[in-house]
C-alpha positions in Angstrom: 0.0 0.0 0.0 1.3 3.0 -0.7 2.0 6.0 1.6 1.9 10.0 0.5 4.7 12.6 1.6 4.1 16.3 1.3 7.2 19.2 2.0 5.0 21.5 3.6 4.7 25.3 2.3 1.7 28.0 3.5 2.3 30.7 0.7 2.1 29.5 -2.7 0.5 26.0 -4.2 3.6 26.1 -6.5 6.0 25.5 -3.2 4.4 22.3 -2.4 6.3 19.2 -3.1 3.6 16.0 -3.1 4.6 12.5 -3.8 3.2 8.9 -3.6 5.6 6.2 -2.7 5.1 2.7 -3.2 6.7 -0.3 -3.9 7.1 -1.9 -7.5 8.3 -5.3 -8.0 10.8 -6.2 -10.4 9.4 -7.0 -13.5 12.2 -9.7 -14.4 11.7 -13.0 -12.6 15.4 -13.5 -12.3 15.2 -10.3 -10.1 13.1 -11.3 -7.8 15.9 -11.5 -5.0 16.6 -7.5 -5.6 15.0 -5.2 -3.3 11.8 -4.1 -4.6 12.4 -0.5 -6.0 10.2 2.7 -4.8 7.9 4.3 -7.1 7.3 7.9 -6.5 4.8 9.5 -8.6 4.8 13.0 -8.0 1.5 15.0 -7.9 0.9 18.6 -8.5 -1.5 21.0 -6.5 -2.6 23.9 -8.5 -4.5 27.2 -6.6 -8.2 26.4 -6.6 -10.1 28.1 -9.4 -8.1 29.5 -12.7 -6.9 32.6 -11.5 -3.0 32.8 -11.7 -2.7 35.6 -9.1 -4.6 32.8 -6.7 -1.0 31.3 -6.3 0.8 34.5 -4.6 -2.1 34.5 -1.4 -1.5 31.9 1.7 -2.8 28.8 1.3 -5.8 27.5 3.1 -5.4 24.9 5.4 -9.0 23.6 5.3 -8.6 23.7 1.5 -5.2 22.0 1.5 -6.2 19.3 4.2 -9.6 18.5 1.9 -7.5 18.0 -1.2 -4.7 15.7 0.4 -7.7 14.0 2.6 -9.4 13.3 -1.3 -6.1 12.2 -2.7 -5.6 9.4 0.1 -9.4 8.3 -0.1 -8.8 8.1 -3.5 -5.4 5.9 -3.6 -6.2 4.2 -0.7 -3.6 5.9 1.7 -3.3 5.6 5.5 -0.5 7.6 6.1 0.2 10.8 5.7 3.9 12.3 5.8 3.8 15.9 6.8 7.3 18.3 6.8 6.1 20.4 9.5 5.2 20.7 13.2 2.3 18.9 14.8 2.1 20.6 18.3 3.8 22.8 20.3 5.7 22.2 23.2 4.8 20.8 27.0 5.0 23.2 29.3 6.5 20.3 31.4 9.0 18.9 29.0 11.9 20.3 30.8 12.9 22.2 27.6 12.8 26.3 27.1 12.3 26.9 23.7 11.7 23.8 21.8 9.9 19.9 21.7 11.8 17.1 22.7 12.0 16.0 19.0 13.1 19.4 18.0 16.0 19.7 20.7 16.7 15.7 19.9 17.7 16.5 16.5 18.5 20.2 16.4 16.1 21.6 14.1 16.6 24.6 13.0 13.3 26.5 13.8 12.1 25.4 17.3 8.3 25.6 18.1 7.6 26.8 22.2 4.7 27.4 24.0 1.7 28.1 21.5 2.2 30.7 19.6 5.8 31.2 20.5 8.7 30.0 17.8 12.2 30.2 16.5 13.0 32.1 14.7 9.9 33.9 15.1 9.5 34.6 10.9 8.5 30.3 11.7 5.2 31.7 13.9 3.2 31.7 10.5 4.1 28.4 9.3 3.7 26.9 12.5 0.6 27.6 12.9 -0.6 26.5 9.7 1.0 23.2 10.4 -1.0 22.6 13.4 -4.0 23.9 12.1 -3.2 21.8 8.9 -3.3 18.7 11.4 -6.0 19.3 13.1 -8.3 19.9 10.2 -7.0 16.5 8.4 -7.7 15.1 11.7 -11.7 16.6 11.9 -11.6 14.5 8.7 -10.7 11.5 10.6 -7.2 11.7 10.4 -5.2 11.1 13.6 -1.3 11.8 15.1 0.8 9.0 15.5 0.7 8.6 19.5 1.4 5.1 20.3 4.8 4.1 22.3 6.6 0.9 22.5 4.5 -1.9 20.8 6.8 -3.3 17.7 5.0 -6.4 17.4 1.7 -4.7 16.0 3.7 -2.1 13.2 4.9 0.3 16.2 1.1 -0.4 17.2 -0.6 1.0 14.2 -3.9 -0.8 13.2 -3.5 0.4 9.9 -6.5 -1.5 8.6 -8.9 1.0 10.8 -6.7 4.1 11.0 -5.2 6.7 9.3 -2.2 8.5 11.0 -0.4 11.6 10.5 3.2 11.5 10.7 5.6 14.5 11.0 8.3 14.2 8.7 11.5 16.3 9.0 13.7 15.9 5.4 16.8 17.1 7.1 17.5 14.9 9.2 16.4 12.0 6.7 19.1 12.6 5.0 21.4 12.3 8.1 19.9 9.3 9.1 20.5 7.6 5.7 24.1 8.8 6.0 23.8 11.2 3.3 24.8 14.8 3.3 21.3 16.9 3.4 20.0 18.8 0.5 20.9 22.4 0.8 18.5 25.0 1.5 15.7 25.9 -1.5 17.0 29.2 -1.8 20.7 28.4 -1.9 20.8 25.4 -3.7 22.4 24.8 -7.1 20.5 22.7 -9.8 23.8 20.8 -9.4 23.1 20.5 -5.7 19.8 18.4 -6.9 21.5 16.4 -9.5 23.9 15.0 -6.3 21.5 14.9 -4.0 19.2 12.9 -6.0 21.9 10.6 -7.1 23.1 10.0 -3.4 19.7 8.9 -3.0 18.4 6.5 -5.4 22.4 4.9 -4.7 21.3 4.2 -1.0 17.5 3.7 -1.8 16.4 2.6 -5.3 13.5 4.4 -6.4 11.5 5.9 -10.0 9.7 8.9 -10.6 7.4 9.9 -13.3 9.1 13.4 -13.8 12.4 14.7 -12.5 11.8 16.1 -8.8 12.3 19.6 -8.1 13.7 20.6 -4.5 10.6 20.6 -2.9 9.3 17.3 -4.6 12.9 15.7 -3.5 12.5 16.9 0.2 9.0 14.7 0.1 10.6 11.4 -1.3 13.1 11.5 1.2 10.6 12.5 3.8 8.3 10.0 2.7 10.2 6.3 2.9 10.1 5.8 6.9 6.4 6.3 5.8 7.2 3.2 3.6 9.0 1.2 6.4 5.6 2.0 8.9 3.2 1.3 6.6 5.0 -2.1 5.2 5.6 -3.0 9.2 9.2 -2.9 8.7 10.5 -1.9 12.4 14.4 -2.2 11.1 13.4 0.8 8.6 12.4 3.8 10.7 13.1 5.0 14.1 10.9 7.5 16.0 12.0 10.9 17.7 10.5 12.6 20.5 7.3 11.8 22.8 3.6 11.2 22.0 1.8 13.9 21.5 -0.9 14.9 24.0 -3.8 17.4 24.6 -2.7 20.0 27.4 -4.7 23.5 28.0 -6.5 23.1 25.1 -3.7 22.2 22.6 -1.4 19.6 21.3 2.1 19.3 22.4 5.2 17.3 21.6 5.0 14.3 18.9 7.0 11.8 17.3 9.5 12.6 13.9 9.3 9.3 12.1 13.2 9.0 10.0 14.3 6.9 7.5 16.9 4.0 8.3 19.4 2.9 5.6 18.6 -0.7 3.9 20.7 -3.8 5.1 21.4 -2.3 8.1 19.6 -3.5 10.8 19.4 -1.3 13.1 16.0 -2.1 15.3 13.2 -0.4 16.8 14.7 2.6 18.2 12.8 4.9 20.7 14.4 8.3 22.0 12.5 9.9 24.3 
């Protein structure tokens, strides 16, 4: 079953990166003893209607979380990668400024108490993360919260649920033991060419068009998706703490990263 990964942006359509990952099986019989490549179909989100000055306004996170809810119901997709915050931080975590995934990996824009983020240019995507979440999960949508149950897919009924899972591209490349993709703004279109090339030599995979920055952020975003969704607990490993309701909002969550192939490497919880 496939899985869909989205690079988060809240001002234009055009900033999006969407793609569907799934798995395709060799077509030769002789390689049926390869690993089974990943096929990432990238998918485009235009601005509603046909105005071309509708791409320059913010985007609508009701709007947004009704098109990627349709897309899933469509394809048949329980979970949902998304590049951006779920929550904010708990006021008892201990920490100042950040969540405990966010200080766990060193992420470069921390999210506090509500409201309160760094750098605070992050407050306004932030905020449409977690109201991006929260309206996928009016929609029945719901955040990954369970700790510590391997046996059962990291304890995801996946047959009656559909979870939201924060995905941070960054450190993906890390944990893959690749150098990260540089910043949309200061990279080079030789900075994609070696980037994607790093990739597909640790993690075969397809796609139906060459990926842009924001389309190549998603694909590498999206395969712990792939290793939760195919119950593969040597694929993934989970940052941070569940998330939780607390005066009236969320707070904390789990970042879901890739693991390299052919390295086992467990179930591993950091808390």
């Amino acid at each position: 079953m496939a899985v869909l990964s989205v690079d988060l942006a809240c001002r234009r359509w055009s900033d999006l990166g969407i793609v569907v990952l799934d798995r395709a099986l060799p077509e030769s019989p002789g390689s049926r003893e390869l690993p089974a490549v990943v096929a990432c179909e990238i998918v485009v989100f235009g601005p509603p209607g046909v105005d071309p000055e509708a791409d320059r306004g913010p985007i609508d996170p009701e709007n947004l979380a009704g098109r990627l809810n349709h897309l899933c119901a469509v394809r048949d997709i329980r979970i949902l990668m998304l590049d951006g915050p779920q929550a904010w931080k708990s006021r008892a975590s201990g920490l100042e400024h950040a969540r405990s995934c966010e200080r766990q990996l060193n992420t470069a824009a921390k999210t506090g108490l509500p409201g309160m983020v760094k750098p605070f240019t992050y407050r306004t995507f932030a905020e449409f993360c977690v109201d991006l979440y929260d309206a996928l999960c009016r929609r029945g949508w719901r955040r990954l919260d369970t700790l510590g149950q391997p046996a059962q897919s990291a304890g995801l009924d996946l047959q009656s649920q559909r979870v939201l899972v924060e995905s941070y591209p960054h450190a993906a490349w890390r944990s893959l033991g690749l150098k990260p993709l540089p910043a949309k703004r200061r990279a080079r279109v030789s900075d994609l060419a070696e980037a994607y090339a790093a990739l597909r030599s640790v993690v075969p995979f397809t796609t139906n068009r060459p990926p842009n920055h924001d389309q190549l952020q998603a694909i590498v975003g999206g395969l712990a998706g792939l290793a939760l969704e195919e119950h593969d607990h040597a694929g993934f490993r989970m940052v941070g703490n569940p998330p939780q309701r607390e005066e009236g909002h969320w707070r904390e969550g789990f970042i879901v990263l890739p693991v390299p192939p052919n390295r086992p490497a467990g179930l591993r919880w950091i808390h």
